[in-house]
N, C-alpha and C positions, 0 to 999 in steps of 0.2 A: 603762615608764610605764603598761602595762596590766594590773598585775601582782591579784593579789587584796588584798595592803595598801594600793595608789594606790584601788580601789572601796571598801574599806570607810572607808577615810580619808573620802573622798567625800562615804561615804553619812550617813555620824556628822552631818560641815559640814550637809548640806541639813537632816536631823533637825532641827539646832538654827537655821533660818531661822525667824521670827515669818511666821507663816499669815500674816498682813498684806502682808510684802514680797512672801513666794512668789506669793498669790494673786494682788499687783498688778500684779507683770511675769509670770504668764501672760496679764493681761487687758490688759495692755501691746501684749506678742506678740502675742495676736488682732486687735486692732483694729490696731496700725502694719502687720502684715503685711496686713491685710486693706483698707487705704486702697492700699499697694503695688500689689496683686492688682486691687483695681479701676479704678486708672489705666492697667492694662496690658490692658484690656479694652475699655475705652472708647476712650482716643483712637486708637487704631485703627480705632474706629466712627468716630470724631470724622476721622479723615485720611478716610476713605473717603465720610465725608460732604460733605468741603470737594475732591473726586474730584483725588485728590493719586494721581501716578504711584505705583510700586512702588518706583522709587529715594524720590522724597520721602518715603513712608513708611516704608521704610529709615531716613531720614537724621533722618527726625523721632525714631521709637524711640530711634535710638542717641544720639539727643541727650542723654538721659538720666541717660548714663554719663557724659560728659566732666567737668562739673563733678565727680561723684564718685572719678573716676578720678586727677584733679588733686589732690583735697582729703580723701578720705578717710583717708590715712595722718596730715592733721594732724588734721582732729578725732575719731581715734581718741586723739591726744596730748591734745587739749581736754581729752578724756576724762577722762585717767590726772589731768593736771595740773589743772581746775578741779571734777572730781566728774563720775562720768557721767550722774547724774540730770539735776546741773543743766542740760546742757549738750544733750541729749533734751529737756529742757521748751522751750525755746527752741527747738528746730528743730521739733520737734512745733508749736509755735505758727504758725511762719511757716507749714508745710505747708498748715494749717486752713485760711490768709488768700488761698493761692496759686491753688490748686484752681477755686474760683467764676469767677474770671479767662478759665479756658478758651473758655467758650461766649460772652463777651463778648467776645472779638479773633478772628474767625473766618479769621484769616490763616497762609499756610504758617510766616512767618518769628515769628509771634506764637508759633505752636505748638512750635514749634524751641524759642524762650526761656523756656518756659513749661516744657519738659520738662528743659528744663537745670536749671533753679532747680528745679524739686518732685524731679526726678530725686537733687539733692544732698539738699535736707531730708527726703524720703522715705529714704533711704539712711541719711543720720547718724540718721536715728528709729530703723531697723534695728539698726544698729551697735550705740546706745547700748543698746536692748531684750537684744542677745543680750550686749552686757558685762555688764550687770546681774544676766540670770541665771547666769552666769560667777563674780563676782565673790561673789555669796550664794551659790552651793551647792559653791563649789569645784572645778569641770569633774565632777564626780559625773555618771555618763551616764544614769541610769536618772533621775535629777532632770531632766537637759536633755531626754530622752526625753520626759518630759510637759511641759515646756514648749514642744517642738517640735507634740505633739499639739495643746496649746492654740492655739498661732499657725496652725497648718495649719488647724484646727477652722473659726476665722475664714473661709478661705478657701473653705469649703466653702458660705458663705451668699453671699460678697460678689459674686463673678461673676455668680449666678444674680440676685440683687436687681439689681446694676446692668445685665445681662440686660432684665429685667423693665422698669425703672423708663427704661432705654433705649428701648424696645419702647412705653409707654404717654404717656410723659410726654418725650420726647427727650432732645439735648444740655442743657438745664438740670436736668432732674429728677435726672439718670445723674451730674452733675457736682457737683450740690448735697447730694447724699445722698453721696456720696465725701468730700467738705469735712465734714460734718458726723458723718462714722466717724473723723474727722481730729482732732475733739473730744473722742469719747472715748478718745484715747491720754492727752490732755491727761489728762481727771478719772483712767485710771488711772495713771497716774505721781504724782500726789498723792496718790494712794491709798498707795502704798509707801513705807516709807522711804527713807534713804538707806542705800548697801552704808557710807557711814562711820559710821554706828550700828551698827553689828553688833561684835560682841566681839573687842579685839584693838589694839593701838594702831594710829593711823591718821594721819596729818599734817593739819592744816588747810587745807582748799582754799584758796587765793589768791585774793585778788581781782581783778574785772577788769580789763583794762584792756588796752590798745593792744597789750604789750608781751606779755601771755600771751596774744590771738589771732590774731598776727600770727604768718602761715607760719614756720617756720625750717630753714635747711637740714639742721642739726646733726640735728635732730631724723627727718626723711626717713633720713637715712643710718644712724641709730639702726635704726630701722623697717627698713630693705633689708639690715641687716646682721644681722639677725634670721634672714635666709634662708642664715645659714652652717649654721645649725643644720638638720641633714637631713630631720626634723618638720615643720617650717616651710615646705622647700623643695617638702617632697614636698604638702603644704594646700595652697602658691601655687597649682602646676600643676593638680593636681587640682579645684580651686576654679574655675579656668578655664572646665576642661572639664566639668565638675559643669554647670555653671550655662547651659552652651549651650544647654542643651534647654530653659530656659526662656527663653532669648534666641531661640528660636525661635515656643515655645509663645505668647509676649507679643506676637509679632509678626504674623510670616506664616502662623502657625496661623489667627491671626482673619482673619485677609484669604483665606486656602482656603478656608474654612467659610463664609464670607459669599458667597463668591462660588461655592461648589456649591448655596445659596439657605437655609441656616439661617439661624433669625431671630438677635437679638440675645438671647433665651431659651434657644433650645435651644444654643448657646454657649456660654452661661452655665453650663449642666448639663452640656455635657461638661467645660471646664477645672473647674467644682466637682467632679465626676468626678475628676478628678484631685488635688486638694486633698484629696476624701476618703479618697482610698487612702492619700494620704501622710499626715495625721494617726494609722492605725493602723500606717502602714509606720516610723515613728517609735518607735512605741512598743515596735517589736520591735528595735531600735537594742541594747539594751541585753542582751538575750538571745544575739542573735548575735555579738557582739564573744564571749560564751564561747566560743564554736566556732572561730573564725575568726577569724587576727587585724586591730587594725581597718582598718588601710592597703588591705587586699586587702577588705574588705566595704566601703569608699565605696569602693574604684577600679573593683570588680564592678556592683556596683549606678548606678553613674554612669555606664556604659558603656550598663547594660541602661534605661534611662532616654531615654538620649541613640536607643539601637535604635529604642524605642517611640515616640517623636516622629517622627522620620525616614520611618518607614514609613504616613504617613498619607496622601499620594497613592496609595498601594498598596491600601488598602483601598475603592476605586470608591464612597465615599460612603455607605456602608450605617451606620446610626446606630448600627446596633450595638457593629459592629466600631469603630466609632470610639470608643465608650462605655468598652467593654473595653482597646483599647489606650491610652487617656487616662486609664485608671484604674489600668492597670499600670505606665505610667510615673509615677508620680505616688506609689504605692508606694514603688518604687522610690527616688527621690528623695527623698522621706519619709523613709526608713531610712538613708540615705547623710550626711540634714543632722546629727544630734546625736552619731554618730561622728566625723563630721569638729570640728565646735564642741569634742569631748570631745579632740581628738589636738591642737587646737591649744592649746586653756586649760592641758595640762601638759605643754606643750613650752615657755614660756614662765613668767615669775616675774610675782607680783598686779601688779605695778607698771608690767607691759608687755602689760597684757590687752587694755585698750583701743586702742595700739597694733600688735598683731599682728592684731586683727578689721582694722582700719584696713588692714592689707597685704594680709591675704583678700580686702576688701572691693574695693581696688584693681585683684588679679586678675576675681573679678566683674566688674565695669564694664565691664575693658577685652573680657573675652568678651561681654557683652552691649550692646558700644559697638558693637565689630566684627560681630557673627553679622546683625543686623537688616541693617546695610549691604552686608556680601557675598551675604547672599540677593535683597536689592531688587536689585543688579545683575545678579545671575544670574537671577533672576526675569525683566528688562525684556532680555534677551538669548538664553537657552536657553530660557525657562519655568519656571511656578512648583513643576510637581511637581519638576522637573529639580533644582532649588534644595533641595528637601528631601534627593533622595538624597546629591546630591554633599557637601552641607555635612555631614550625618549620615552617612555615610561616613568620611568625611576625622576627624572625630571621635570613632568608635568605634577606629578605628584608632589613633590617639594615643592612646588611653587604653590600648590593649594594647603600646606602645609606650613609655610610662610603666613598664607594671607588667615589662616585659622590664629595662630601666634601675634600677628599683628591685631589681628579684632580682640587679643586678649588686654593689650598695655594699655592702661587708663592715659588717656589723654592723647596719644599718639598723634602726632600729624606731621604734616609736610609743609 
C-alpha cells in the first residue's frame, strides 16, 4: 500500500483537486481543530474555577468522549450515505450554538452535559474535515501532510488567544470567542465543494429522513468488521494510544500547570508550543514514510509523544524545560497524524472512508474517555505527579508491546 505507484496515484488525484475545495478543507481543519483545541483548554479553567475535585474534573473531560464513543461509527455512516459535507455543516452548526451555554449553567452536572453534546458535534466536525480531505486527494500523504499543517497551524493561535481572552476578559470572553472560531468552520465548508463534484460517477445522496439517521446495527458490524483487515486493526490500536497524550495534555496537563501558578497565558504558549511543532512535524510525514515503513514511524513517534507528556512532573517547573518538552511532543504527534490518516484511507475502498475514520474515531474517545478518568483517580489517591508517571508508563509500554505483536503477523503491512 505504500508502494511508489499507490504515491504517485495519490499525488496525480490531489493535482487535479480545484484550489477552491483544497483550500476550504485546509481552512475547515484549522478552525474545527482549533474550536477542539480551545474547549480542551478552557473548561479545565472553567472546572477549576467552579473548584470541582480532580475526580470531577476527570469525569467532566471524559464526558466528552461518551456520546462520540457511542455515535461515531454511525455518523462516519451519515457520512458515506447522505454526503460528508452535508452532514459536517450540520454539526458544525450545532457546535456554534452549544458552546455560549457554558458560562451560563455554572453547574458540575451542567458541565458533564455540555461536554457530552459539544464533545459529539466537535468530534463529527473532525471526522467529517479529515473525510473530506481523504476523499479529494485520494489518501496522497504529502497532500494530508499539508492539510495536517494547516489544522495544526490553527492550534497554534487558539490556546494562546483563549489563554489571553481567559486571563483579561474570563469564562465569557474565553467561551464566546471559542463559539464564534465555531463560525468560521461553518463559512469554510461553504467555501468548498462537495467531494460529489469532483470527476468520476458518484451516487445521489439521499434524502433525509428518519430512516437514514437512525443508528443501525447492520451498519456498526460493517464498521468492526473492517478490523479483520490487519491495517485497520493495527490504526484501531494504535489510534488509542496515539491519542493518550492528548487525553492527558487536554486534561491534567492544565490542572499541573495552574496549580505550579502559570497563568491561563502562559498555558496557552506552552500547548501552542506544541501545536507548533506538530504543524511542521506533519509536514515531515511524507518524507519519512521513505525511509521507514509507516506502521513503525506513527507507533515510534506515538510512543515518543506519549514519553514527552508523562515526564512533566520531572521537569521541577522550569518554563523551559517545559517549553521544549511540549514542543517535542507535539512534533512528535504532528508527524505520526497524516501517516496514520494515509494507512487508514488505503486500507479501506471510497465508500467505507467515512466509516473507518468513524472506528478511529471510536478508539480515540474511548482513550480519551478513559485516560482523564484514571488520572483524576489516581490523582485524588497517590497524587498528581504520581498520575503522569504511571499512566505514561503503562503506555509507552503498550505501544512496544504492539510493535513486538506486530513484528509477529506474517505478511503484515501498510
Amino acid at each position: 500500500m505504500d508502494d511508489a505507484t499507490s504515491e504517485g496515484a495519490g499525488a496525480r488525484a490531489a493535482d487535479e483537486v480545484p484550489a477552491r475545495a483544497l483550500y476550504g478543507t485546509y481552512a475547515a481543519g484549522l478552525t474545527a481543530n482549533s474550536v477542539t483545541m480551545m474547549l480542551k483548554v478552557v473548561v479545565p479553567l472553567w472546572a477549576l474555577h467552579l473548584n470541582m475535585s480532580p475526580t470531577m474534573i476527570g469525569v467532566a473531560i471524559g464526558a466528552a468522549a461518551v456520546l462520540p464513543l457511542i455515535l461515531a461509527i454511525h455518523g462516519g455512516v451519515l457520512m458515506d450515505r447522505l454526503g460528508t459535507r452535508r452532514v459536517t455543516l450540520f454539526f458544525a452548526f450545532l457546535t456554534t450554538m452549544l458552546i455560549p451555554l457554558y458560562p451560563a449553567m455554572p453547574l458540575f452536572g451542567a458541565v458533564v452535559i455540555l461536554q457530552m453534546l459539544t464533545g459529539l458535534t466537535t468530534n463529527l466536525n473532525w471526522m467529517g474535515v479529515q473525510t473530506l480531505i481523504c476523499q479529494f486527494t485520494k489518501g496522497d500523504t504529502a497532500a494530508i501532510g499539508r492539510f495536517s499543517f494547516w489544522s495544526r497551524l490553527g492550534l497554534l493561535g487558539a490556546p494562546i488567544l483563549i489563554g489571553v481572552m481567559w486571563d483579561l476578559f474570563g469564562p465569557w470572553g474565553a467561551f464566546l470567542v471559542t463559539g464564534a472560531c465555531g463560525g468560521l468552520t461553518l463559512a469554510a465548508l461553504f467555501l468548498m465543494g462537495d467531494p460529489q463534484t469532483q470527476p468520476g460517477p458518484v451516487a445521489e445522496a439521499p434524502a433525509l429522513g428518519a430512516g437514514a439517521l437512525t443508528p443501525r446495527l447492520s451498519d456498526y458490524a460493517r464498521a468492526f468488521a473492517l478490523i479483520s483487515i490487519p491495517a485497520v486493526a493495527f490504526i484501531v490500536v494504535a489510534t488509542f494510544l496515539r491519542i493518550s497524550s492528548s487525553g492527558i495534555q487536554t486534561s491534567f496537563y492544565v490542572v499541573y500547570l495552574d496549580g505550579i501558578g502559570l497563568t491561563g497565558t502562559l498555558i496557552g504558549v506552552l500547548i501552542a508550543a506544541s501545536e507548533f511543532a506538530g504543524s511542521f512535524g506533519a509536514l515531515l510525514a511524507g518524507p519519512m514514510v521513505k525511509i521507514m515503513r509507516p506502521h513503525w514511524v506513527l507507533l515510534l513517534f506515538a510512543a515518543a509523544s506519549i514519553f514527552f507528556i508523562s515526564i512533566t512532573p520531572l521537569l521541577g517547573g522550569i518554563l523551559v524545560l517545559l517549553f521544549i518538552a511540549s514542543a517535542l511532543r507535539g512534533g512528535c504527534q504532528g508527524l505520526s497524524q497524516p501517516v496514520m490518516f494515509s494507512i487508514l484511507s488505503r486500507a479501506v475502498g471510497a465508500n467505507e472512508q467515512g466509516m473507518s475514520i468513524g472506528l478511529r474515531t471510536t478508539a480515540n474517545r474511548l482513550a480519551t474517555m478513559i485516560v482523564p478518568v484514571i488520572m483524576g483517580v489516581l490523582a485524588d489517591t497517590i497524587g498528581l505527579e504520581a498520575s503522569f508517571i504511571i499512566v505514561g508508563g503503562f503506555l509507552v509500554l503498550s505501544c512496544a508491546l504492539l510493535g513486538l505483536i506486530i513484528r509477529r503477523i506474517p505478511g503484515f503491512s501498510t
